[in-house]
N, C-alpha and C positions, 0 to 999 in steps of 0.2 A: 300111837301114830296120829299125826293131828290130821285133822281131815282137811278134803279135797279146796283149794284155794276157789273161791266165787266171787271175785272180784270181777263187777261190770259198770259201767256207767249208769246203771237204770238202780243200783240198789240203794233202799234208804240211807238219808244224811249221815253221815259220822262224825263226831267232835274231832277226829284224826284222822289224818290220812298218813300213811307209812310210805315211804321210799326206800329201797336199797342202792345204797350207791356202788355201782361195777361197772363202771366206765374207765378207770385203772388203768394205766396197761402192767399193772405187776412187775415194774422193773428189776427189780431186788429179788422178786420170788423167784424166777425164771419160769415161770409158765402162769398161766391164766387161773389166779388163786380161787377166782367165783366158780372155777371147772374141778378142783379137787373133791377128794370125795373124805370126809369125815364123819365118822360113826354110820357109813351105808348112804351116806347122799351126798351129794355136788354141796360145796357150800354155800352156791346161792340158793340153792330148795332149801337148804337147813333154817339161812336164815328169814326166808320169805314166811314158812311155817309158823317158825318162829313170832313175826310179826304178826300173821293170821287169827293169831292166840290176842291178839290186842285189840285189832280192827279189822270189817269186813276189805276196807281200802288199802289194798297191797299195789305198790308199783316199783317197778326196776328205772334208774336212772343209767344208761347203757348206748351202746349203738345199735341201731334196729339190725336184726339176722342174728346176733353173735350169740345169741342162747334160747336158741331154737327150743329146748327142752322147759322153757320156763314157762309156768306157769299163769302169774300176773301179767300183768300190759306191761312194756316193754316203753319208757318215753325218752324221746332221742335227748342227749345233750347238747344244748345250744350252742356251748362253745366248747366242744373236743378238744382236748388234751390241753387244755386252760386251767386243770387244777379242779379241784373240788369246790371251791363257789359256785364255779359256773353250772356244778352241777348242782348243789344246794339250790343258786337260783333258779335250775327250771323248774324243780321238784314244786316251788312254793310256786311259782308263777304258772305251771299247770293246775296245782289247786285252784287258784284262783279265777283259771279260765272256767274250769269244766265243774270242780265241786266248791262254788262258791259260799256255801253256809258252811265250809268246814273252815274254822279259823286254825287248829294246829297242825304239824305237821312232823312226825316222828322219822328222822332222817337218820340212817344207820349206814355204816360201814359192811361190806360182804364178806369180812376178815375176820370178823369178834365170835369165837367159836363159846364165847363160857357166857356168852347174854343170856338172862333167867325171862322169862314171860311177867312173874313176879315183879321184878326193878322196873322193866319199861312200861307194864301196866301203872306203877305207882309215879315214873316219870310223866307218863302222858294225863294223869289224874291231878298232878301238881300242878302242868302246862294251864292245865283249862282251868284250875283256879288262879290262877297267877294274871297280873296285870302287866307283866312282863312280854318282850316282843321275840326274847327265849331263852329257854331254861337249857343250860347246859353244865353238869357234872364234872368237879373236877378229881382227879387221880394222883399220888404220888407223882406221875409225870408229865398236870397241869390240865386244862380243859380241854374237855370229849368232845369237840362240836362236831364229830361223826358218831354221837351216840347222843344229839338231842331232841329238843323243842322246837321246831323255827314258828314264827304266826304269818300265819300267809298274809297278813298286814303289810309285811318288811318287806313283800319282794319289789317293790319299786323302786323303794330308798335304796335297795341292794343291789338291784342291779344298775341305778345310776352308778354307783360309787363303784362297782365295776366295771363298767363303760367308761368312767372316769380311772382307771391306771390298778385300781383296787384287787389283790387277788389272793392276799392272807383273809384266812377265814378267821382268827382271830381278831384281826381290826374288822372286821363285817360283826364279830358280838361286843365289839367296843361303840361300836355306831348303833347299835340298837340297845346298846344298857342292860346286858344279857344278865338277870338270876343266874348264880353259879351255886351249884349242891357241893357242899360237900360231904365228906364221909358220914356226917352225922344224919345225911338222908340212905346212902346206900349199904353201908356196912353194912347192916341188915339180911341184903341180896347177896354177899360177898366174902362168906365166911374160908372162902382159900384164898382169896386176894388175885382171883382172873377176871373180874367181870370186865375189865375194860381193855385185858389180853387182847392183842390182835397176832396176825401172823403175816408179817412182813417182807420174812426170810423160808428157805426151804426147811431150815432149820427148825425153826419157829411151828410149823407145820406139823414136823416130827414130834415135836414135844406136844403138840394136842393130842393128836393119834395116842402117843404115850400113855399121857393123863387120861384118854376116854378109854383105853383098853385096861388102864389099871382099874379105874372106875365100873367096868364093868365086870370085873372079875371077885 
């Protein structure tokens, strides 16, 4: 069981800081996918944990109130229901206010139930040798950029170009010249071919549950 989440403003610097993004509104899923419960916990606790195992600097990119049970700080999105840039950019653009010697920033989706501590430890260890403005993973069905690198460098440039009409997260890693991994970095982490599994659908959901009850029997 990983231990208790102690993310504060007062604790030493980190080369990363973590964001979960669940500001969603789960359209597809029919209910609040960061609220389901997999393997015994909500899966935003799961993947905050999750993240914890990386860096002391855990945080939700969310609406303040909606998940009262959560542990990490909770930072508003700037621009609600704008899509996931908006949220990427506050994520970097809060680094940059408040932990500004942290240049990266490990921004993940609250959906990816089969993420290893392993892969994103070795992604964020890439991040900070890398001269790149971010490292992003790609999959059979093309790049993760809710399962990357962002460098709190970009959020300016990023968020102009989203003030300017901008709001594929894809053209946001074509304007920073994003390193893209492929399999020949994660295969490794990925030996059933889920790490970048998300759950979408109710359906999708079901078939976790599945795979984690087979898994533990």
């Amino acid at each position: 069981m990983p231990q208790a989440l102690k993310t504060t403003e007062g604790l030493r610097p980190e080369p990363v800081a973590a964001y979960v993004m669940a500001g969603g509104g789960s359209t597809h899923f029919g209910e609040d996918k960061a609220r389901v419960f997999l393997g015994g916990q909500p899966m935003l606790t799961r993947i905050c944990d999750l993240l914890s195992a990386v860096t002391a600097r855990v945080y939700i990119v969310a609406p303040l109130g909606r998940y009262g049970f959560a542990i990490p700080p909770v930072i508003e999105d700037r621009w609600p229901g704008q899509g996931p840039l908006g949220g990427i950019i506050t994520a970097l653009t809060h680094t940059r206010e408040r932990l500004p010697s942290t240049a990266w920033n490990l921004i993940v989706s609250c959906d990816m139930p089969f993420l290893t501590p392993g892969w994103l430890s070795y992604l964020c260890e890439f991040a900070s040798n890398s001269g790149a403005r971010a490292i992003v993973p790609a999959s059979a069905r093309g790049r993760e950029p809710l399962c990357a690198c962002w460098c709190t460098s970009a959020a300016q440039d990023m968020q102009a170009a989203f003030e300017g009409g901008m709001r594929r997260v894809n053209d946001a890693l074509k304007l920073l010249h994003a390193e893209v991994l492929d399999e020949a970095h994660w295969k490794r982490f990925d030996s059933a071919g889920r790490l970048f599994w998300n759950m979408n659908t109710a359906e999708d959901y079901q078939e976790a549950q599945r795979i984690l009850d087979w898994e533990r029997t």
